[in-house]
N, C-alpha and C positions, 0 to 999 in steps of 0.2 A: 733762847732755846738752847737748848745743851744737846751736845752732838758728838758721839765717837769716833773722830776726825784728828787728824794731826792738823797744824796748821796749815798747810797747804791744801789739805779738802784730801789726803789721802788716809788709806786705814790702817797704816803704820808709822815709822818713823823710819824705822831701820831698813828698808827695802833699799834707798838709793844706796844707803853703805853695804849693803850684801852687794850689790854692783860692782860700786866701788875695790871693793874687797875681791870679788872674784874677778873681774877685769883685772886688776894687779898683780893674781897672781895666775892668768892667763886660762882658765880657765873656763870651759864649759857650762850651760848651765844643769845638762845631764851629770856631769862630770862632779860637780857641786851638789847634786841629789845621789850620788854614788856616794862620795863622801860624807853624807849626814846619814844613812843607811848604815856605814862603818860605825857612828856610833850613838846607833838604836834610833834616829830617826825618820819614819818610814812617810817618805816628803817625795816627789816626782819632779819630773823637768819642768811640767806646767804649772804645778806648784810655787815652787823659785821663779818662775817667768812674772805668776800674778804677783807674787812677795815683790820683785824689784819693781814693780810698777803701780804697788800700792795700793791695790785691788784685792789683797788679800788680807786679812786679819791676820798675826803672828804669836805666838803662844810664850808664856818666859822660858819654858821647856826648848822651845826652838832657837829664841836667843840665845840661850847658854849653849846650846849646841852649834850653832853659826859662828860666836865666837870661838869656842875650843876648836871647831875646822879650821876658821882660821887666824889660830893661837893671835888672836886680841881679848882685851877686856870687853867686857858687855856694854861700859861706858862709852868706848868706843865708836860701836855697832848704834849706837841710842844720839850720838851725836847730831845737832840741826845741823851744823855745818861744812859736810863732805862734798 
């Protein structure tokens, strides 16, 4: 059966590196929805709470925009192993 799942059973990949990412650079997760707001993505705190916990679906539009906040590559952000 075929399943919209990353391999660990969540519904993205990239949610523990938005974590990752914003833990590092010490950041909020309101703080972290301010900043994708700055540019043009209209995302909230509970939003990015579900995203790092992989309970939410993630868009490439949001990818690319997580990266440019926090100037990494996409490849990066898509990484299994953070």
């Amino acid at each position: 059966m075929f399943t919209n799942k990353a391999p660990d059973g969540l519904n993205n990949i990239c949610g523990k590196n938005i974590a990752y990412f914003r833990n590092k650079e010490n950041i909020s997760q309101r703080a972290l929805a301010d900043k994708m707001q700055l540019v043009g993505i209209d995302i909230d705190k509970n939003a990015i709470q579900r995203i790092e916990q992989g309970k939410r679906f993630i868009t490439d539009i949001e990818v690319i925009a997580f990266a440019k906040v926090f100037d990494v590559t996409t490849e990066e952000l898509l990484k299994l192993d953070k």
